[in-house]
PDB file of N, CA, C and O in Angstrom:
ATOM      1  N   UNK A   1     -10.401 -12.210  -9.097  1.00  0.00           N
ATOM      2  CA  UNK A   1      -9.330 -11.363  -8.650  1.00  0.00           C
ATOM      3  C   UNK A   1      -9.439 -10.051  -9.423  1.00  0.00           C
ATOM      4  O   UNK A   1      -9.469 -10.112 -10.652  1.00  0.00           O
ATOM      5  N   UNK A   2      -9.493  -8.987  -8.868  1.00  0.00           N
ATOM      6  CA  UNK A   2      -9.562  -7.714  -9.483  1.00  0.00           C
ATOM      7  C   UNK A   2      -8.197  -6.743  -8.651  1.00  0.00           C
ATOM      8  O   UNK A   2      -8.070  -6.420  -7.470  1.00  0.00           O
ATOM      9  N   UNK A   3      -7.068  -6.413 -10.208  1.00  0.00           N
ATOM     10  CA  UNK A   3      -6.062  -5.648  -9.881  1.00  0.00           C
ATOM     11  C   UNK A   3      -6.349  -4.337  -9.742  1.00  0.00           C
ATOM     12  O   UNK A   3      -7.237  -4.089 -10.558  1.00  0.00           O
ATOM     13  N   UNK A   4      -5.939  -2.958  -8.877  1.00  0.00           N
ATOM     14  CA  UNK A   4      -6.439  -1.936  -9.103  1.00  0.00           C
ATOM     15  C   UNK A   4      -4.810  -1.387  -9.103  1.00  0.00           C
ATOM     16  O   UNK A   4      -4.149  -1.319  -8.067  1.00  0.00           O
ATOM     17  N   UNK A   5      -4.341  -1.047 -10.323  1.00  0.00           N
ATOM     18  CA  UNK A   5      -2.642  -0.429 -10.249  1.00  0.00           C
ATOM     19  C   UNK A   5      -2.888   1.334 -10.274  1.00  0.00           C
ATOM     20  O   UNK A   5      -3.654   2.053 -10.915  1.00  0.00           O
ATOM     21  N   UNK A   6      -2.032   1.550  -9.437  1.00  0.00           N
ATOM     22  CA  UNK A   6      -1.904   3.104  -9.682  1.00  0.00           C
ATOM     23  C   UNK A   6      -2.691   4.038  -8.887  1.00  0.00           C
ATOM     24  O   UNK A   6      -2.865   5.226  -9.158  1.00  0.00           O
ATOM     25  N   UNK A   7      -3.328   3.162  -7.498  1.00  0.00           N
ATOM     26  CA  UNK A   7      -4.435   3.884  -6.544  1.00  0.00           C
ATOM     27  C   UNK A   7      -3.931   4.927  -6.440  1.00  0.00           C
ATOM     28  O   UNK A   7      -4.977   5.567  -6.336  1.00  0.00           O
ATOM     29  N   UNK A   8      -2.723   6.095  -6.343  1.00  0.00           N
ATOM     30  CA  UNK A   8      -2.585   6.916  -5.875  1.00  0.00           C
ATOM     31  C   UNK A   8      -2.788   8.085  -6.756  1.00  0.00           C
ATOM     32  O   UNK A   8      -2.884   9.227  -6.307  1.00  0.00           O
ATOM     33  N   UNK A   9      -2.865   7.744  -8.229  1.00  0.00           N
ATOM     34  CA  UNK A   9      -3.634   8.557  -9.021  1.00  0.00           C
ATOM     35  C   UNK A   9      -4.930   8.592  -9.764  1.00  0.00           C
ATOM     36  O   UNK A   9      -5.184   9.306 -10.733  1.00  0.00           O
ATOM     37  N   UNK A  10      -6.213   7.178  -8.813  1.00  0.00           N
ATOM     38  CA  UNK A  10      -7.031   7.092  -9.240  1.00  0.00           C
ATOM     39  C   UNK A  10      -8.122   8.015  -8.598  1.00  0.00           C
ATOM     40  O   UNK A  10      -7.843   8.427  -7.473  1.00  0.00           O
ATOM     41  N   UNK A  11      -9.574   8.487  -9.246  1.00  0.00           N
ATOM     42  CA  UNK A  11     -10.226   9.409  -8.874  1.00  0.00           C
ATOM     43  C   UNK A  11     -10.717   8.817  -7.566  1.00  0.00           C
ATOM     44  O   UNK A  11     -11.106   7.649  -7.574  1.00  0.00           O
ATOM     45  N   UNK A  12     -10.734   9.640  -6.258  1.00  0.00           N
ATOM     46  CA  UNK A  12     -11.741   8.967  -5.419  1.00  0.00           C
ATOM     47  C   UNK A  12     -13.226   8.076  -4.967  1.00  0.00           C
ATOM     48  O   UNK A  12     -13.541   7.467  -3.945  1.00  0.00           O
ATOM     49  N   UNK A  13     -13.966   8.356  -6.339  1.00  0.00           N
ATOM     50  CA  UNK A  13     -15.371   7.716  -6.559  1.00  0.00           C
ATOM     51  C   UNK A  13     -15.095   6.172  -7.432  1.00  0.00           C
ATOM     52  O   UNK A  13     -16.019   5.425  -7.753  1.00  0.00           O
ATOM     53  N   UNK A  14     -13.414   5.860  -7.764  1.00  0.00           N
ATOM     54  CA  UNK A  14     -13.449   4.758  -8.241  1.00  0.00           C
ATOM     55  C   UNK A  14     -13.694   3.964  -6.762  1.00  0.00           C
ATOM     56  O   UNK A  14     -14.400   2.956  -6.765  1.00  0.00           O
ATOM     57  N   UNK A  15     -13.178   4.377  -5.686  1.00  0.00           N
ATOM     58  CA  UNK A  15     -13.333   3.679  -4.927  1.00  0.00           C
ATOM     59  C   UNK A  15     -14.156   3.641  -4.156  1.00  0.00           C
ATOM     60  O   UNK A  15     -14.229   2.639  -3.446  1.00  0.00           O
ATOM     61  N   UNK A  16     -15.022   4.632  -4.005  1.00  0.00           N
ATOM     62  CA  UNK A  16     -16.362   4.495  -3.758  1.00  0.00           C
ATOM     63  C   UNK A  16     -17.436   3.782  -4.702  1.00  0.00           C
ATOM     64  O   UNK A  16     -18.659   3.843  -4.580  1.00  0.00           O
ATOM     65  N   UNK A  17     -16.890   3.269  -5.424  1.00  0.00           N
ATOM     66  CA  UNK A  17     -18.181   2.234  -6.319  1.00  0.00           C
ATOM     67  C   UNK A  17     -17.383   1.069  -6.336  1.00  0.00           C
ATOM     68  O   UNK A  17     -17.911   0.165  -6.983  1.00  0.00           O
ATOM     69  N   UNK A  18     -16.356   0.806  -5.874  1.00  0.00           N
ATOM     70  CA  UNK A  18     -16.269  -0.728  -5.565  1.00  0.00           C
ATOM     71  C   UNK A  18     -16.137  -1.040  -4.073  1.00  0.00           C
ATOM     72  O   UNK A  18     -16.112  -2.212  -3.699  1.00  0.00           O
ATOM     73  N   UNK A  19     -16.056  -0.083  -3.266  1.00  0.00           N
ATOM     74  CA  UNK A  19     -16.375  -0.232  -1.727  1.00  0.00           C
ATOM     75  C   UNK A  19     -17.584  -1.310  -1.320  1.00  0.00           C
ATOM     76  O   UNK A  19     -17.491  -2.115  -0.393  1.00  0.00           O
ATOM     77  N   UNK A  20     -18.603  -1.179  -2.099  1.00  0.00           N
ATOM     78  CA  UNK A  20     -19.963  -2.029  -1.829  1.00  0.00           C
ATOM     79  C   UNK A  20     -19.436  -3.534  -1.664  1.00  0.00           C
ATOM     80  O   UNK A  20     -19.535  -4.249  -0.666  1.00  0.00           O
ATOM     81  N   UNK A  21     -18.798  -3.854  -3.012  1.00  0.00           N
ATOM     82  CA  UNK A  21     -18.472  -5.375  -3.338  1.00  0.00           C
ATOM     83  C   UNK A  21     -17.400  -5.786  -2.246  1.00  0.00           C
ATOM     84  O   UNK A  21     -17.286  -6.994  -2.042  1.00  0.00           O
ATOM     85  N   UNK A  22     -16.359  -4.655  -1.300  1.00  0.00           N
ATOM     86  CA  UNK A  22     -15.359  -4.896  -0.486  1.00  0.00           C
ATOM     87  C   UNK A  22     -15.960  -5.065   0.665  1.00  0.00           C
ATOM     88  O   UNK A  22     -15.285  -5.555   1.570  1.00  0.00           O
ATOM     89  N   UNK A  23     -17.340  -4.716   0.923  1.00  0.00           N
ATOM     90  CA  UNK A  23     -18.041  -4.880   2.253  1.00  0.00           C
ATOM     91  C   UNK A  23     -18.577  -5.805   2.692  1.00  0.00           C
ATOM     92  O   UNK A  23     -19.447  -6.322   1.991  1.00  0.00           O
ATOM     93  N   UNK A  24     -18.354  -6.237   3.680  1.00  0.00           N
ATOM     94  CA  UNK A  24     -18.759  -7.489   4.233  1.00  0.00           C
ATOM     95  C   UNK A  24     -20.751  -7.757   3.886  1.00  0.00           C
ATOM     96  O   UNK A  24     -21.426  -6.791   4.241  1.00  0.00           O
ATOM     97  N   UNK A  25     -21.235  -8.482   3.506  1.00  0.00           N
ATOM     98  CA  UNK A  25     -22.415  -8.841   2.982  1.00  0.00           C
ATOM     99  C   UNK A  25     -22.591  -9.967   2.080  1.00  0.00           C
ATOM    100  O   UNK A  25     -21.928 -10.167   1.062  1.00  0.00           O
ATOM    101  N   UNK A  26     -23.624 -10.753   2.573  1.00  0.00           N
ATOM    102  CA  UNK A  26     -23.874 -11.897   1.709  1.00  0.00           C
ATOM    103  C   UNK A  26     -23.935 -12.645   0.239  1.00  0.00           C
ATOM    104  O   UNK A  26     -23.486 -13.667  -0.281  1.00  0.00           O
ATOM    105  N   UNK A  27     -24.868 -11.374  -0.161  1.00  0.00           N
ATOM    106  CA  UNK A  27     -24.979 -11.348  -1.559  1.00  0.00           C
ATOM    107  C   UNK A  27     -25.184  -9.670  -2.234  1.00  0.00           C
ATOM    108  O   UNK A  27     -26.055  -8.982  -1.703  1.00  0.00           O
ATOM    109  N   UNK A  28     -24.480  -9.146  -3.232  1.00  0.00           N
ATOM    110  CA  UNK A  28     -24.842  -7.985  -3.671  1.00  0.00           C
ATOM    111  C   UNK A  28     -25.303  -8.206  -4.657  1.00  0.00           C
ATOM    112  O   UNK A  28     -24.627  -9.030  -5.274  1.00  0.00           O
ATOM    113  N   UNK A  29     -26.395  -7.794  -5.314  1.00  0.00           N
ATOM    114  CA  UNK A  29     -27.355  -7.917  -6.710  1.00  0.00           C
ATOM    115  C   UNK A  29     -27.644  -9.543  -6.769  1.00  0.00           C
ATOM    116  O   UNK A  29     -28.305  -9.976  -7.713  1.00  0.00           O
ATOM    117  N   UNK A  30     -27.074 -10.567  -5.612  1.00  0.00           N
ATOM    118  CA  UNK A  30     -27.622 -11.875  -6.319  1.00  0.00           C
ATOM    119  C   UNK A  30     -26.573 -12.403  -5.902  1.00  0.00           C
ATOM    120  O   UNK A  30     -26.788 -13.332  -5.123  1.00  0.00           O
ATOM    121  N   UNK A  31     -25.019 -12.084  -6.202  1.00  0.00           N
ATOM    122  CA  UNK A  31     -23.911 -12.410  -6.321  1.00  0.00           C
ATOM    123  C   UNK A  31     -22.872 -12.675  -5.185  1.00  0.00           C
ATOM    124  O   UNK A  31     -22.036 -11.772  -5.177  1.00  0.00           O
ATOM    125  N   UNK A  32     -22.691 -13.448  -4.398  1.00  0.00           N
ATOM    126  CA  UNK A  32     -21.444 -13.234  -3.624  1.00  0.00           C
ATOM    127  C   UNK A  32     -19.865 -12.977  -4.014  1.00  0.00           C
ATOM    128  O   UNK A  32     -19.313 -13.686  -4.855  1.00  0.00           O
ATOM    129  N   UNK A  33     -19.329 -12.134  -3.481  1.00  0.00           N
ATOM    130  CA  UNK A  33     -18.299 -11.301  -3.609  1.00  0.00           C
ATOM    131  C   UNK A  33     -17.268 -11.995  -2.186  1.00  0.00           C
ATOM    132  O   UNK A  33     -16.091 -11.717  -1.962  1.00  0.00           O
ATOM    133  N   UNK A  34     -18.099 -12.880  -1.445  1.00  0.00           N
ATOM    134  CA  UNK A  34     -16.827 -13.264  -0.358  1.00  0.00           C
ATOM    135  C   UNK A  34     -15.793 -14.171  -0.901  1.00  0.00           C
ATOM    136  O   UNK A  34     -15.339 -14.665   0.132  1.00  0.00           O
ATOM    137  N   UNK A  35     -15.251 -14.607  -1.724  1.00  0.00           N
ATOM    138  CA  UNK A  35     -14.218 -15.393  -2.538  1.00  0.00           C
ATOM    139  C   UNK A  35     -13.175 -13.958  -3.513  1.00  0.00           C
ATOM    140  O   UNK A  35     -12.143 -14.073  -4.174  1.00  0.00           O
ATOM    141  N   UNK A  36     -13.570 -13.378  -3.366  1.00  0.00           N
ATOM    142  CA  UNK A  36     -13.097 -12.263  -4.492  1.00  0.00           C
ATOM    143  C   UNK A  36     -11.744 -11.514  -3.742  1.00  0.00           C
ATOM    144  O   UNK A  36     -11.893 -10.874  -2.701  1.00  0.00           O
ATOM    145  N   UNK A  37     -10.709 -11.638  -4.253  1.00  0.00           N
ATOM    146  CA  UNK A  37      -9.252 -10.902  -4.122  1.00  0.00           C
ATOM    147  C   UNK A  37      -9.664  -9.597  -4.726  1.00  0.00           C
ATOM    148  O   UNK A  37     -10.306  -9.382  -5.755  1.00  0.00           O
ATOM    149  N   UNK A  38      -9.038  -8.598  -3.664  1.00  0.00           N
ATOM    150  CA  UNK A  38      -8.924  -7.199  -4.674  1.00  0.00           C
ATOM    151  C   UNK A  38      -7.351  -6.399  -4.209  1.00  0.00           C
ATOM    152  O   UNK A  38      -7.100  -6.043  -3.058  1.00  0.00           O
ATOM    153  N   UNK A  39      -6.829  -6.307  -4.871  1.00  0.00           N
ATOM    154  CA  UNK A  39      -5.604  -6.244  -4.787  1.00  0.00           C
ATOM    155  C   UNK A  39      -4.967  -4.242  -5.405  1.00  0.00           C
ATOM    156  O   UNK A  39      -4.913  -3.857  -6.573  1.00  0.00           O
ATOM    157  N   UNK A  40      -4.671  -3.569  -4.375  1.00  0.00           N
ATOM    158  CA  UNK A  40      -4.243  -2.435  -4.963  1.00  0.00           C
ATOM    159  C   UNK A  40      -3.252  -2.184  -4.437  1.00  0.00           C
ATOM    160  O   UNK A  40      -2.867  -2.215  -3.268  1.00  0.00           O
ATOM    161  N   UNK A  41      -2.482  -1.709  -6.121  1.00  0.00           N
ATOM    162  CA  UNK A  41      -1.392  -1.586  -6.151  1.00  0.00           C
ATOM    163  C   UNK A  41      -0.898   0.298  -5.914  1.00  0.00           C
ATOM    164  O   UNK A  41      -1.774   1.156  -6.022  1.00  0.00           O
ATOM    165  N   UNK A  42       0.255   0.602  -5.667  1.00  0.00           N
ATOM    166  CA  UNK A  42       0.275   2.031  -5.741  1.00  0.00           C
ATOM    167  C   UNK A  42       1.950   2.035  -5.709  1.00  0.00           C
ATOM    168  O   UNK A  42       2.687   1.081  -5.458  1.00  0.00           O
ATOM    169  N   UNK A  43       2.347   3.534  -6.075  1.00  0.00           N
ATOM    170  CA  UNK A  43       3.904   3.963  -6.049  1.00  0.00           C
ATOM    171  C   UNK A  43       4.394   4.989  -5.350  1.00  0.00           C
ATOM    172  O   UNK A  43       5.293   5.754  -5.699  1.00  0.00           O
ATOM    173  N   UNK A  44       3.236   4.987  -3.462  1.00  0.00           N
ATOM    174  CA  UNK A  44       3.186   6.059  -2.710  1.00  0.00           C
ATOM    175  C   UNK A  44       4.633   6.130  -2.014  1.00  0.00           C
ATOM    176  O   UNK A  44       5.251   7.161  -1.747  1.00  0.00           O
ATOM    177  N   UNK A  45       4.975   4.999  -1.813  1.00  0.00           N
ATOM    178  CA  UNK A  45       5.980   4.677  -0.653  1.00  0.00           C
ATOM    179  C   UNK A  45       7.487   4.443  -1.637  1.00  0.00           C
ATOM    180  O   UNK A  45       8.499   3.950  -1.140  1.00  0.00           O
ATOM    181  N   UNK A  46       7.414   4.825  -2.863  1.00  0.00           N
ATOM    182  CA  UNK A  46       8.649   4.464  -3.441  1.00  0.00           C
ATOM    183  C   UNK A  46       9.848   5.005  -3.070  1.00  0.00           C
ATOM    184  O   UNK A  46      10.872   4.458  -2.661  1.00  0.00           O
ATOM    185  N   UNK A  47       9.607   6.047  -3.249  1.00  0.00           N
ATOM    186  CA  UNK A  47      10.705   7.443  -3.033  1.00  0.00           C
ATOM    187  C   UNK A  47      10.837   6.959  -1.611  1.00  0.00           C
ATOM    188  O   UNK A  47      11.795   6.191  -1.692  1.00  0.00           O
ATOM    189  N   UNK A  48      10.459   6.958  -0.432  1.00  0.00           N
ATOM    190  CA  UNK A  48      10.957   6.435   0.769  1.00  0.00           C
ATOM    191  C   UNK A  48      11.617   5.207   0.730  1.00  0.00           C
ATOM    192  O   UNK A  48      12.650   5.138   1.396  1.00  0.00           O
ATOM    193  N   UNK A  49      11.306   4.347   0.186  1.00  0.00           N
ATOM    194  CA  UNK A  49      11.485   3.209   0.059  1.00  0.00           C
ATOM    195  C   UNK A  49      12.962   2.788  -0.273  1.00  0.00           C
ATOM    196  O   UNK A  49      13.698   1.971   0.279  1.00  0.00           O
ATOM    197  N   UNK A  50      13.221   3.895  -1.725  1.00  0.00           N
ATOM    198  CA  UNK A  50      14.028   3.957  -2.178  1.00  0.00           C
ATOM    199  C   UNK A  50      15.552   4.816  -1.511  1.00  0.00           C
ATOM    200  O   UNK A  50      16.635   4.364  -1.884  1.00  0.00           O
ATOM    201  N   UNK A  51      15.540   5.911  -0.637  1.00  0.00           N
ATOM    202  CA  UNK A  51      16.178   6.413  -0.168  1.00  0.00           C
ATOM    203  C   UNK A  51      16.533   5.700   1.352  1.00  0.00           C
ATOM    204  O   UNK A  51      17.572   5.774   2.008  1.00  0.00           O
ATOM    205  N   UNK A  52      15.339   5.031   1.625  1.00  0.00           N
ATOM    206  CA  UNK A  52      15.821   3.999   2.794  1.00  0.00           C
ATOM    207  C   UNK A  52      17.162   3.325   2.658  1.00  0.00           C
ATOM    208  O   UNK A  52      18.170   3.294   3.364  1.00  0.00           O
ATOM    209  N   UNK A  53      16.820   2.800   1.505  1.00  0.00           N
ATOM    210  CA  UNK A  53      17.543   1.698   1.004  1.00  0.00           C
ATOM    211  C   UNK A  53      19.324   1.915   1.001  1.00  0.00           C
ATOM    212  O   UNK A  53      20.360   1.437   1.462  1.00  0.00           O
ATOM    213  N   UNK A  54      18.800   2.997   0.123  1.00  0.00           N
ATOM    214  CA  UNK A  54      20.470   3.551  -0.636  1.00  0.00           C
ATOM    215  C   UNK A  54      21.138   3.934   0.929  1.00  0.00           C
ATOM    216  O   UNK A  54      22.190   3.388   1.261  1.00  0.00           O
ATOM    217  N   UNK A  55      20.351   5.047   1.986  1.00  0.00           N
ATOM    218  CA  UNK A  55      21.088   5.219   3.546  1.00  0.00           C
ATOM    219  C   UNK A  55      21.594   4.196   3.718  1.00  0.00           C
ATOM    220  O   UNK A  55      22.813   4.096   3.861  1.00  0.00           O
ATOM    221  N   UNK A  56      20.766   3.170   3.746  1.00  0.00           N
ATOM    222  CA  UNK A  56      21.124   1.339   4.509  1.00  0.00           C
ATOM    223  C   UNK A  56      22.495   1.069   3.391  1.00  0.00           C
ATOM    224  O   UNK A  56      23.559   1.272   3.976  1.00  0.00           O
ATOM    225  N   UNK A  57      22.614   0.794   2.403  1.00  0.00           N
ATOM    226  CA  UNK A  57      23.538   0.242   1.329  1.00  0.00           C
ATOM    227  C   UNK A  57      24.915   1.173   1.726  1.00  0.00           C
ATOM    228  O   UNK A  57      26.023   0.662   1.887  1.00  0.00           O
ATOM    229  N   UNK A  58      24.693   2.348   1.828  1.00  0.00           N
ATOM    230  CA  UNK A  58      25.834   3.558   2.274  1.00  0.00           C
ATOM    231  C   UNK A  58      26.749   3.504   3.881  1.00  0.00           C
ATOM    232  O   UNK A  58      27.924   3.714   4.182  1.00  0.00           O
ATOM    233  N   UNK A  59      25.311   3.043   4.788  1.00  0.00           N
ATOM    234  CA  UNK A  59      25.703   2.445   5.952  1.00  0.00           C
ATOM    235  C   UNK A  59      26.504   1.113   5.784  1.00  0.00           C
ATOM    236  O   UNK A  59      27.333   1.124   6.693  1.00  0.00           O
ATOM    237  N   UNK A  60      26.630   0.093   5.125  1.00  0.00           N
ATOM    238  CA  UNK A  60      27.385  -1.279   4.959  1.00  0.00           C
ATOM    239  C   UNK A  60      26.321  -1.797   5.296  1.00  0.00           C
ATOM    240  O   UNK A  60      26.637  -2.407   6.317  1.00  0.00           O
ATOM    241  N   UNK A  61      25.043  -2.003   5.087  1.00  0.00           N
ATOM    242  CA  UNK A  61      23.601  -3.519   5.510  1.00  0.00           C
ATOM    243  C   UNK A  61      23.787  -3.591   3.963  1.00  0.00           C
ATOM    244  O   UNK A  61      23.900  -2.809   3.018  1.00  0.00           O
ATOM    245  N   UNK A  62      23.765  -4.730   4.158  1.00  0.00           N
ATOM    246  CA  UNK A  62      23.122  -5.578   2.944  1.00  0.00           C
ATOM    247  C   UNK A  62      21.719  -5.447   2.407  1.00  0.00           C
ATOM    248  O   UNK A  62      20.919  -5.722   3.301  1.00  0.00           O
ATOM    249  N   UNK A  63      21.290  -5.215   1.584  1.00  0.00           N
ATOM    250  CA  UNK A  63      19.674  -5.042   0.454  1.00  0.00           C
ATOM    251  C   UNK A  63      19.256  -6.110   1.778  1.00  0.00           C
ATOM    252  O   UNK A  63      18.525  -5.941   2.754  1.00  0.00           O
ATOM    253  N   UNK A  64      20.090  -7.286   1.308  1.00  0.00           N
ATOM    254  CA  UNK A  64      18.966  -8.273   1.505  1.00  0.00           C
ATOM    255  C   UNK A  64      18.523  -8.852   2.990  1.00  0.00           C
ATOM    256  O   UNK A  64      17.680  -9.706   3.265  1.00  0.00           O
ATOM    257  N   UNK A  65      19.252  -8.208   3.707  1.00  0.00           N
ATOM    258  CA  UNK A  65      19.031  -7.760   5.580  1.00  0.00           C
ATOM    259  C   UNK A  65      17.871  -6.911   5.635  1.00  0.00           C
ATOM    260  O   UNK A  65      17.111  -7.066   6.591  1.00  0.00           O
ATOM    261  N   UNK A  66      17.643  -6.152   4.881  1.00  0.00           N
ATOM    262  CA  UNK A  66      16.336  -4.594   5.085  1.00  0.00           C
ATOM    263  C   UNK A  66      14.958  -5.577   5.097  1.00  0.00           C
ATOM    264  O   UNK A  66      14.621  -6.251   4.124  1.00  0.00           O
ATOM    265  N   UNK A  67      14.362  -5.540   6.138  1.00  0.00           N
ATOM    266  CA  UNK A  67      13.260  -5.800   6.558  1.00  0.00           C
ATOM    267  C   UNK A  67      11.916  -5.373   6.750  1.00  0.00           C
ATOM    268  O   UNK A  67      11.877  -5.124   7.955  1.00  0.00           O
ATOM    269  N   UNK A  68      10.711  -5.126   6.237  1.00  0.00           N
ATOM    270  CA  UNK A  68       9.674  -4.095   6.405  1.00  0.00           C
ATOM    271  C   UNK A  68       9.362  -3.589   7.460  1.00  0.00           C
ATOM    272  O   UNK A  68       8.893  -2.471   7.676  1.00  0.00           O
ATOM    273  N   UNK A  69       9.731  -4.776   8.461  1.00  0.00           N
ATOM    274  CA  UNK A  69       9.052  -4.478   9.789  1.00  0.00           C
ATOM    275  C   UNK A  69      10.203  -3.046  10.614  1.00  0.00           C
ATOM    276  O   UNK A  69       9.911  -2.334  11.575  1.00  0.00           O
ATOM    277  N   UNK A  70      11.218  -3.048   9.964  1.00  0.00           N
ATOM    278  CA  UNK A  70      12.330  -2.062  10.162  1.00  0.00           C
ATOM    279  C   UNK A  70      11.870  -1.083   9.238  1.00  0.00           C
ATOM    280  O   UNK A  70      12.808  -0.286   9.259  1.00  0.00           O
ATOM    281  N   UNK A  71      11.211  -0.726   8.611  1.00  0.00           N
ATOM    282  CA  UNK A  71      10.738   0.364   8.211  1.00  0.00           C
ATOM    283  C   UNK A  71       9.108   0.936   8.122  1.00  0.00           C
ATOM    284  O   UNK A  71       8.641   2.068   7.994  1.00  0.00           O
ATOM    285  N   UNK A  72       8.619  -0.147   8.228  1.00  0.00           N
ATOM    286  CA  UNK A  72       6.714  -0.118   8.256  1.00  0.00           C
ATOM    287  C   UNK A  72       6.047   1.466   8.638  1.00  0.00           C
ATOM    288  O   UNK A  72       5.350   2.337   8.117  1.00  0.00           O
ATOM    289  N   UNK A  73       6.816   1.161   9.989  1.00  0.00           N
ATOM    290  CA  UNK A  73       5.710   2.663  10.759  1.00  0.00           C
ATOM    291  C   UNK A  73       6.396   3.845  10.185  1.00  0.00           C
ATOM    292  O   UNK A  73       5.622   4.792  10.050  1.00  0.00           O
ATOM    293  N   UNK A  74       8.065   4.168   9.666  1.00  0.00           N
ATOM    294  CA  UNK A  74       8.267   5.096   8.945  1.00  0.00           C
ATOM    295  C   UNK A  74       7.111   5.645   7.428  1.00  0.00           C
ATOM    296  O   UNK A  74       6.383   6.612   7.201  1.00  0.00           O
ATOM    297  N   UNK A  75       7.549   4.256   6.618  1.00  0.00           N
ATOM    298  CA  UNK A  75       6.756   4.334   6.069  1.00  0.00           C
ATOM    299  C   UNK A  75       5.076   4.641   5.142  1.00  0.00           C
ATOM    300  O   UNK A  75       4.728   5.055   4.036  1.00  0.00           O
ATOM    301  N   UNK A  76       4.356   4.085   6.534  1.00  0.00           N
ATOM    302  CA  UNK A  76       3.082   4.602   6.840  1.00  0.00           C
ATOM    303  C   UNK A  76       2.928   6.193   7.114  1.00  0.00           C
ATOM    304  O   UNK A  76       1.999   6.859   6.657  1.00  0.00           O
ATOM    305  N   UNK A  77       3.964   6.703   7.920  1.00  0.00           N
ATOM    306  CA  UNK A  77       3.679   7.781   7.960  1.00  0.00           C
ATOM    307  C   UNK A  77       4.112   8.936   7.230  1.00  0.00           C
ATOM    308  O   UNK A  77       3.654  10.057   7.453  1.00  0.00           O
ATOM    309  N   UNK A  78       5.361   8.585   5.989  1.00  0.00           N
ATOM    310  CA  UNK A  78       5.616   8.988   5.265  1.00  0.00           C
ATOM    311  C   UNK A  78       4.609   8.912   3.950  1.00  0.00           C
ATOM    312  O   UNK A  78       4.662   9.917   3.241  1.00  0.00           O
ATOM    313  N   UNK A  79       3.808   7.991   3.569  1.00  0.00           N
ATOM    314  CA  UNK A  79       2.851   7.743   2.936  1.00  0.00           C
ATOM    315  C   UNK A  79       1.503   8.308   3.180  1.00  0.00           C
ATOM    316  O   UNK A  79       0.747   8.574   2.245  1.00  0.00           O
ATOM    317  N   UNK A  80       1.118   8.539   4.719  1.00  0.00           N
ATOM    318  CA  UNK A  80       0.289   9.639   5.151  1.00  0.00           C
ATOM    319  C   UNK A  80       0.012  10.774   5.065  1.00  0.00           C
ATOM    320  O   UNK A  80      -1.105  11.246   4.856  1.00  0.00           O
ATOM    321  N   UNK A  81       1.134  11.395   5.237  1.00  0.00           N
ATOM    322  CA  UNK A  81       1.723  12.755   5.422  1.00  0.00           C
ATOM    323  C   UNK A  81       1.681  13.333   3.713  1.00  0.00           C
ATOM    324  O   UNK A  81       1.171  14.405   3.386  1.00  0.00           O
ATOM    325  N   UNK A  82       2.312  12.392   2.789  1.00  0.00           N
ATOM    326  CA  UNK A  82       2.396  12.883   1.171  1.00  0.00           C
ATOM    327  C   UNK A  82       0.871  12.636   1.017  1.00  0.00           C
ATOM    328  O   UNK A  82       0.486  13.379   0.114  1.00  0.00           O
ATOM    329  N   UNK A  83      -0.128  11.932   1.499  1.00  0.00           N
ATOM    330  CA  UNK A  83      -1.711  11.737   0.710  1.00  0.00           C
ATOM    331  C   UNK A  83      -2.401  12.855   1.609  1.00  0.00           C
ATOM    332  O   UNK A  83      -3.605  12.972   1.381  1.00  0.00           O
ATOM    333  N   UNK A  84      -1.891  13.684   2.566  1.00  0.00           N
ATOM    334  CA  UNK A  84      -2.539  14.799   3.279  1.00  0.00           C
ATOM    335  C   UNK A  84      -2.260  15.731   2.416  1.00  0.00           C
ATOM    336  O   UNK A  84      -3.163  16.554   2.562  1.00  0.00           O
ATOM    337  N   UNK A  85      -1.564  16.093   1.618  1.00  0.00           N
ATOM    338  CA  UNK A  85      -0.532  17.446   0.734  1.00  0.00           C
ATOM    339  C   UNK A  85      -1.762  17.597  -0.354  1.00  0.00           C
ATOM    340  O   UNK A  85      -1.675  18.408  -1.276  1.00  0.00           O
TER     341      UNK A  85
END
C-alpha cells in the first residue's frame, strides 16, 4: 500500500515516476505491482465541501442526510476549475 497525502501540492514528475507501477503490465523490473493499493490523498475539494455543508446546516438538512452523490458533479467541477488556475 503506498499513501500519497497532499497531491495537490506535489510536483508533477512525482507522478510521472510512479505512473509506470499504476499501469496495467505484468511485471516491471521483475516485480508485479498488480496487488499494490495506491491511495491519494488531497485538500482540493475542502473549501467546497465545507461551504456545502454549512448552506445545507443553514437550510435545516441534517450533516448526516448530505450525500456525495448530491454533490459529486459540483464538486468535480469545482475541483477542476481551481487545478486549471
Amino acid at each position: 500500500m503506498f499513501i500519497f497525502d497532499e497531491m495537490d501540492t506535489m510536483h508533477a514528475d512525482v507522478m510521472d515516476g510512479i505512473k509506470p507501477f499504476m499501469d496495467y503490465q505484468n511485471k516491471l523490473d521483475g516485480v508485479s505491482y498488480s496487488n499494490a493499493i495506491f491511495i491519494f490523498l488531497s485538500n482540493n475539494g475542502s473549501t467546497f465541501i465545507t461551504q456545502t455543508t454549512l448552506d445545507s446546516l443553514k437550510a435545516g438538512k441534517e450533516r448526516e442526510k448530505l450525500k456525495l452523490k448530491d454533490m459529486e458533479t459540483d464538486l468535480s467541477l469545482f475541483i477542476y476549475r481551481k487545478s486549471d488556475t
